[in-house]
C-alpha positions as CSV (number, residue, x, y, z in Angstrom):
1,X,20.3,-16.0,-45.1
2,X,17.8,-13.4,-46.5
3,X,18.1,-9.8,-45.2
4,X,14.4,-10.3,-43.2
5,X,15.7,-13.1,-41.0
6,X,18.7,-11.5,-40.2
7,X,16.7,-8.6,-39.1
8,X,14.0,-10.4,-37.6
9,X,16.7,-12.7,-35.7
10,X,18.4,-9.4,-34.4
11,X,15.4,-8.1,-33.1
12,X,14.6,-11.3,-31.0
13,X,18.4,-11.5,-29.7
14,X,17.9,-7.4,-28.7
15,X,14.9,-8.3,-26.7
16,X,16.2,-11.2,-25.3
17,X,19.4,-8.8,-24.4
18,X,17.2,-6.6,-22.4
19,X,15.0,-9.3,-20.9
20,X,17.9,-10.4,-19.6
21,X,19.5,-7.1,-18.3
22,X,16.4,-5.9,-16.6
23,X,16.5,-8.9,-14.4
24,X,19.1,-7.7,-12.6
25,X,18.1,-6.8,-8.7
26,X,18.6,-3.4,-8.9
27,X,15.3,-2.6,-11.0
28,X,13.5,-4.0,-7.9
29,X,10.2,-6.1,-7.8
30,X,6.8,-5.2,-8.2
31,X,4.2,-4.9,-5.3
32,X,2.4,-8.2,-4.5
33,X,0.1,-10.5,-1.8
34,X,-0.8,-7.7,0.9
35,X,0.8,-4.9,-0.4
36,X,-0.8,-5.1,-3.8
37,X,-4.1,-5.7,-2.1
38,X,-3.9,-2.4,-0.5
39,X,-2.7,-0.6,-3.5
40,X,-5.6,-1.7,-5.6
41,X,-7.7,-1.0,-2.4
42,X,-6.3,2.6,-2.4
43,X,-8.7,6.1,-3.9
44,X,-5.6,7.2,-6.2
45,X,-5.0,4.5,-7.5
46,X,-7.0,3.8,-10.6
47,X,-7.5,1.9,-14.4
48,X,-3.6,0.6,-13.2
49,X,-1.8,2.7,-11.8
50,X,-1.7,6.0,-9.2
51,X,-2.9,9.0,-10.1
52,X,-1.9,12.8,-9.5
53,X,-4.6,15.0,-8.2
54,X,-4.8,16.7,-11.1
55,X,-4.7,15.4,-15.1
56,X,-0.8,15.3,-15.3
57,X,0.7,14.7,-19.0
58,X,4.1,12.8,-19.1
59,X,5.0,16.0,-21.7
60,X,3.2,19.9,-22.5
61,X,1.0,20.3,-24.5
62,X,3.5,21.8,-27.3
63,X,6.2,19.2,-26.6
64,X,7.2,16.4,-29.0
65,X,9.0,13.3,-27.4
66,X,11.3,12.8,-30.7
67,X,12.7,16.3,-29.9
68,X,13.1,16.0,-26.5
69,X,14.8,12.7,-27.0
70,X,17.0,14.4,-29.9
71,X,17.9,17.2,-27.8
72,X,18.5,15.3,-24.8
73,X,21.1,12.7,-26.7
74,X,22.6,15.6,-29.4
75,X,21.8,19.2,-28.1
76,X,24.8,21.2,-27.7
77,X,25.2,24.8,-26.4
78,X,24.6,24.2,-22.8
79,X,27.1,23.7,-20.2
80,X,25.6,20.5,-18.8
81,X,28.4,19.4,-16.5
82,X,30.5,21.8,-14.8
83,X,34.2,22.0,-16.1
84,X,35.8,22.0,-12.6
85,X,35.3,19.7,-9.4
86,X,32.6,20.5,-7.6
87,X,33.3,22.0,-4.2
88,X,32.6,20.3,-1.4
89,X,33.3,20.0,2.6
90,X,33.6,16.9,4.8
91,X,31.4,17.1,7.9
92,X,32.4,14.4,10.2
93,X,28.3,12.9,10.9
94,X,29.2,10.4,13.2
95,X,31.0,13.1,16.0
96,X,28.1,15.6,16.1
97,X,26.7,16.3,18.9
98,X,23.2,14.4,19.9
99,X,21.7,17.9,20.7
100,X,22.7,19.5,17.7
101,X,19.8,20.0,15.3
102,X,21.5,20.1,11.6
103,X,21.6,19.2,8.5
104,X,24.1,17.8,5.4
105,X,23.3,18.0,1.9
106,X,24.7,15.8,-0.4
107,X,24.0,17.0,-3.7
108,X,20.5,16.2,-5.4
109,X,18.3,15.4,-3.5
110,X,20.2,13.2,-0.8
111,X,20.9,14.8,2.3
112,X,20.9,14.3,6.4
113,X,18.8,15.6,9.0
114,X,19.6,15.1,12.8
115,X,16.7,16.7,15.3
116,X,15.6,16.6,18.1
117,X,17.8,13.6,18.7
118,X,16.9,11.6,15.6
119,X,18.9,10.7,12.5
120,X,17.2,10.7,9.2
121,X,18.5,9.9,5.8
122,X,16.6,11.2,2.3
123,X,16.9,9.7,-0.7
124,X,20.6,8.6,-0.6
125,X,22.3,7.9,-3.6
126,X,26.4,7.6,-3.5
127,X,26.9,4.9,-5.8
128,X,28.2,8.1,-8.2
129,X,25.5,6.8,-10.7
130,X,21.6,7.5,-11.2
131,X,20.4,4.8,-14.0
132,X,21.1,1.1,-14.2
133,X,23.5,2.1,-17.0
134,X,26.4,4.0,-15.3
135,X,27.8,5.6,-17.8
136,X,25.0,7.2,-18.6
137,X,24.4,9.3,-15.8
138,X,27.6,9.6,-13.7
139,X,28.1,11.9,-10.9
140,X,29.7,15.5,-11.4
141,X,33.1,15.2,-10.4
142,X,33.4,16.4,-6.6
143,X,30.3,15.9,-5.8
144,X,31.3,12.3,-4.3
145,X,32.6,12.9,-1.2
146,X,30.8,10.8,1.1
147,X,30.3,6.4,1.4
148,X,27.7,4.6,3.4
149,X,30.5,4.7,6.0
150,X,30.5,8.2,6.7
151,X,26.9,7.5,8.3
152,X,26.2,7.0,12.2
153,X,23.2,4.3,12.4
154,X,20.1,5.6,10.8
155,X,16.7,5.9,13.1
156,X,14.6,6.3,9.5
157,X,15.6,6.4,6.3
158,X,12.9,8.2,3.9
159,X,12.7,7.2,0.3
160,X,9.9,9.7,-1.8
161,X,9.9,7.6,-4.6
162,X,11.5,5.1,-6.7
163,X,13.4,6.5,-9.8
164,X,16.9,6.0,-9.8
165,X,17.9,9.2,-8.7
166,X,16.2,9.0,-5.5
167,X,16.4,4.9,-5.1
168,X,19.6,3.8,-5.1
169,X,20.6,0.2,-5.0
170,X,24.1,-0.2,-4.1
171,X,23.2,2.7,-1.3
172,X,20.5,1.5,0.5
173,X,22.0,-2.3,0.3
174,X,25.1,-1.3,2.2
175,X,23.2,0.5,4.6
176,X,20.5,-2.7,5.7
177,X,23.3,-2.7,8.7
178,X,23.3,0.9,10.0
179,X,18.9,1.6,9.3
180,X,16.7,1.1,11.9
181,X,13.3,1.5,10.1
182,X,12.3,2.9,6.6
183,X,9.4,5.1,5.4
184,X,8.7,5.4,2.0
185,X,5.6,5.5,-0.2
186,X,2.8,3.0,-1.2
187,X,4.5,0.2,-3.2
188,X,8.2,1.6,-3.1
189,X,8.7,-1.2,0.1
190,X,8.4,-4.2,-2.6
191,X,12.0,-3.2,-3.7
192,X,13.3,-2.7,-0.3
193,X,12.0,-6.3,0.9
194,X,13.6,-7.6,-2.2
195,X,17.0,-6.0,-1.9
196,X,17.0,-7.4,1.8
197,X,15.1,-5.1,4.2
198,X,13.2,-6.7,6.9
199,X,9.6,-6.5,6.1
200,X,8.5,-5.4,9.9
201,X,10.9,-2.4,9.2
202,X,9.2,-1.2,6.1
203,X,6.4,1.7,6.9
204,X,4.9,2.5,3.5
205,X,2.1,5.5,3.8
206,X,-0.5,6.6,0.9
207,X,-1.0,10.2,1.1
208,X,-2.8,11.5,4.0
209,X,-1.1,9.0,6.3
210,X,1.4,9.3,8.9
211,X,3.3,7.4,11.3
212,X,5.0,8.7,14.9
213,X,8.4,8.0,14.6
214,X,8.5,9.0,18.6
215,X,6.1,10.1,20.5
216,X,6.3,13.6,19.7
217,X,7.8,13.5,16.6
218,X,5.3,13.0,13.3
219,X,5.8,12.5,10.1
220,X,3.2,13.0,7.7
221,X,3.0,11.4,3.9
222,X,2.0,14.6,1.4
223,X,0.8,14.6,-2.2
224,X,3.3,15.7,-5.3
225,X,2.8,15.9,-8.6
226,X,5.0,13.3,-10.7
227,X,5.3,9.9,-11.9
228,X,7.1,6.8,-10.5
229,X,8.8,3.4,-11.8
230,X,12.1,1.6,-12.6
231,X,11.2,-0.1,-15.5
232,X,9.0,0.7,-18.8
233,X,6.1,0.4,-16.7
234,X,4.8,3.6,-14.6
235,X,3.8,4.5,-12.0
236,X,3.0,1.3,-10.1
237,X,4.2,2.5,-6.9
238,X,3.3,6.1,-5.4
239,X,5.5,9.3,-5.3
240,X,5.2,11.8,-2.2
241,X,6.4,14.3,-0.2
242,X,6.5,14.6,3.4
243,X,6.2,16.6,6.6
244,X,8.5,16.1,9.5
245,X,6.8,17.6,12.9
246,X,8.7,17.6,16.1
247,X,9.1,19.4,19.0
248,X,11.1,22.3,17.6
249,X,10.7,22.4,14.0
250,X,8.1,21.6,11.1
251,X,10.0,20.9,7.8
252,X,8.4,20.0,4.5
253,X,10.7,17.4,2.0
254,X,9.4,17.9,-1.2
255,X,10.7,15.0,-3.3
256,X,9.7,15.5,-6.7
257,X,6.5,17.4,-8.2
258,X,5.6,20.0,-10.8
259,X,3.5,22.9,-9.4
260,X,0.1,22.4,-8.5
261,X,-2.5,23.1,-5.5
262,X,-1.0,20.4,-3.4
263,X,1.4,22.9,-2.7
264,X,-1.2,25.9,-1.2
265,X,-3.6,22.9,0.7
266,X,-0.2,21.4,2.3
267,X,0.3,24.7,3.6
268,X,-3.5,25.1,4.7
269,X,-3.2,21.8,6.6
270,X,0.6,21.5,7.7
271,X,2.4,25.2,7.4
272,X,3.9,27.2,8.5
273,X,6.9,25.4,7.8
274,X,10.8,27.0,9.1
275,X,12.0,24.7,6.3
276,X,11.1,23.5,3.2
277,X,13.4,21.1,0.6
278,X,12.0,22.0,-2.8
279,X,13.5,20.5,-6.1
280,X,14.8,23.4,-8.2
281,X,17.0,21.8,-11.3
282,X,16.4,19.2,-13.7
283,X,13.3,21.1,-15.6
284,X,12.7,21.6,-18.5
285,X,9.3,23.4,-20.3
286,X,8.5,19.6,-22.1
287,X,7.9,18.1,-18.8
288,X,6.7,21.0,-16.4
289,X,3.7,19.2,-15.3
290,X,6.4,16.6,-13.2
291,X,9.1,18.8,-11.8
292,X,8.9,22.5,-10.5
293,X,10.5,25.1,-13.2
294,X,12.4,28.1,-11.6
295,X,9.7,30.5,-11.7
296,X,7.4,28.0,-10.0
297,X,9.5,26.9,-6.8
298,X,9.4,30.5,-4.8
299,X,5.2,30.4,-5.4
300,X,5.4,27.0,-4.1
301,X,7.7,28.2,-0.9
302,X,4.6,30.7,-0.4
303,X,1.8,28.4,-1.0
304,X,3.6,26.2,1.8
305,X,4.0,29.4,4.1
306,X,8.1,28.7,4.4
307,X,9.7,30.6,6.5
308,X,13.3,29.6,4.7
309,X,13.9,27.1,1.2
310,X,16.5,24.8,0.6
311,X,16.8,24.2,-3.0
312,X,17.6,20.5,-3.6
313,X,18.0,18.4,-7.2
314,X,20.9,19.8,-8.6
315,X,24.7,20.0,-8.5
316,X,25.4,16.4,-8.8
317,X,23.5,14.6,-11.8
318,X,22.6,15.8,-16.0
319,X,19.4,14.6,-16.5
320,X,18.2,17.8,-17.9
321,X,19.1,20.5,-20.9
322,X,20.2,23.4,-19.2
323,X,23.4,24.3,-17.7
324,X,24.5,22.4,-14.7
325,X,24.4,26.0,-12.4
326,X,21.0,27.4,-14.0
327,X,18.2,26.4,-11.3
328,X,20.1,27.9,-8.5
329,X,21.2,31.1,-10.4
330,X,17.5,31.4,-11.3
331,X,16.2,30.6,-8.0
332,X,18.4,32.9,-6.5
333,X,17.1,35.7,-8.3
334,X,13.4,34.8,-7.4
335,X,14.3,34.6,-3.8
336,X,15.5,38.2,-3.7
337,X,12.2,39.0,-5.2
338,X,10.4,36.7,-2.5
339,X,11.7,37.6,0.5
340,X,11.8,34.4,1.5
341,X,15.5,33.3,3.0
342,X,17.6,30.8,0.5
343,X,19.8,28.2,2.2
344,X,22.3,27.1,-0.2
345,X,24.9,25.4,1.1
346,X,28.1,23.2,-0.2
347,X,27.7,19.6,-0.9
348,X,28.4,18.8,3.2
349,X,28.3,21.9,4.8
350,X,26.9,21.8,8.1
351,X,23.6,23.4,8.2
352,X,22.2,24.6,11.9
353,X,18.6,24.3,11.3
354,X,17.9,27.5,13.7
355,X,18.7,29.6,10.6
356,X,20.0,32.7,10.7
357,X,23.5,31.0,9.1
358,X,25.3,32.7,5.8
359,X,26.1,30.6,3.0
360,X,28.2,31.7,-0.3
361,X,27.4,31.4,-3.5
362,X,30.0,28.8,-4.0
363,X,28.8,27.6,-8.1
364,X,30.2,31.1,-8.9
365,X,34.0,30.3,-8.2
366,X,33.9,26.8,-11.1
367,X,32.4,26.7,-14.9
């Protein structure tokens, strides 16, 4: 057999190979009948796909893929994953008190808000992986305290977008059972319905939409500035962030975005916000256009008009080059600077969302 069909017959079996794999369940299904409709049917959505507000690059303008990739794969220097456990505490969700308004962070960007009597759930993700290959991205050790069965039934579980960080399979499967509706972004609810959510439970919003989830409680879908999708193909579905209104407090969850003017007109039209959950880890200067780097999440806590931040996307997952405890060192520098009051708890430390609480700056005491 000549060396070109060997070669050629390797590269058929490889594709084949990951045909295969990506028909697995957890990479979700793409938007079709009426749901497609009103994607193609929506302003930001164009030649394909949805659209930032402004021209978004995947990379910077002086940034090569091939040396990203490299030094993704084969950099060395930093201290991507922390030597030691990370520290955590074990808040019991399903004893607290209706009338308490908290919250629960889970690392990343997963974390648990109860107020004004309702229980919401962000972007879970306790399967202790973020990619359809585990090994690839597993959890820091410590950071995987809590199951699907620490949770009390869920009034709305919020998914921003759908990368695999944010949208986990084996999460929201287990917890069909315990979630009473969803809202997510345009698109996202073609995976959900796939994965076994009840269609009439699904509330998917473009931005500039909102829904009541009581009768004095709002929430509202926001603009960010990122991408989307599971697969090779972007940005089929939209990315957001939101803003929760109820009768005693307006937070802003940020999902995922690089800096922009979204920021400064969400403020305009929404702020003052007590609280808002920005992303502040997994940056890098290559892709600054799609996540916030540290000098850019304190201007967007001022363009919102935040009274206090909560720095989220970090502590739990490497999917960037800098050491694991950078973002919040840096961000806790800028905050001094801003005036603006930090919230940095542990991975489930209860969080009383009157403020005024003292946290420590527990990444100090591991390597």
């Amino acid at each position: 057999m000549s060396f070109l069909l060997i070669l050629i017959s390797t590269i058929l079996l490889l594709i084949l190979l990951t045909y295969a794999f990506m028909q697995r369940p957890e990479f979700g299904k793409k938007p079709k009948g009426k749901r497609l409709d009103r994607i193609l049917a929506a302003t930001n959505f164009d030649k394909g796909e949805f659209q930032n507000i402004s021209f978004t690059p995947n990379l910077a303008e002086d940034a090569k893929m091939s040396t990203v990739l490299y030094n993704f794969f084969f950099g060395r220097g930093a201290r991507r994953k922390p030597k030691q456990p990370i520290p955590s505490r074990k808040t019991d969700l399903k004893s607290l008190a209706p009338d308490e308004n908290v919250l629960v962070w889970f690392g990343h960007s997963s974390y648990f808000i109860q107020i004004d009597g309702l229980k919401i759930l962000v972007d879970p993700v306790f399967s202790g992986s973020a990619s359809p290959i585990p090994p690839t991205t597993r959890s820091f050790k410590g950071s995987d305290v809590y199951s699907t069965y620490d949770f009390p039934d869920i009034d709305i579980l919020i998914i921003t977008h759908d990368h695999w960080d944010h949208l986990d399979y084996k999460t929201v499967r287990k917890l069909i059972p315990k979630v009473s509706a969803v809202v997510t972004s345009l698109g996202v609810g073609a995976h959900l319905e796939a994965w076994g959510y009840d269609p009439q439970r699904i509330n998917e919003l473009n931005w500039n939409e909102h829904i009541l989830l009581r009768d004095n409680i709002r929430l509202d879908c926001t603009p960010a500035r990122h991408f989307s999708g599971r697969t090779f193909k972007r940005n089929g579905t939209l990315w957001s962030s939101f803003v929760l209104k109820t009768p005693s407090k307006k937070i802003f969850i940020g999902g995922d975005s690089g800096y922009d003017s979204h920021f400064k007109n969400i403020g305009a039209v929404h702020g003052p916000f007590d609280l808002a959950i920005i992303e502040c880890g997994q940056y890098n200067p290559a892709w600054k256009y799609i996540h916030l780097l540290p000098e850019d999440e304190m201007n967007a806590a001022k363009d919102l008009q935040a009274k206090a931040v909560l720095p989220v996307h970090w502590a739990k997952f490497n999917l960037a080059l800098h050491d694991w405890d950078e973002p919040i060192r840096k961000i806790t520098e800028n905050a001094i600077a801003s005036g603006i009051p930090l919230w940095t708890p542990m991975i489930g430390e209860l969080v009383y969302l009157e403020g005024g609480q003292q946290f420590s700056k527990w990444w100090e005491t591991i390597d």
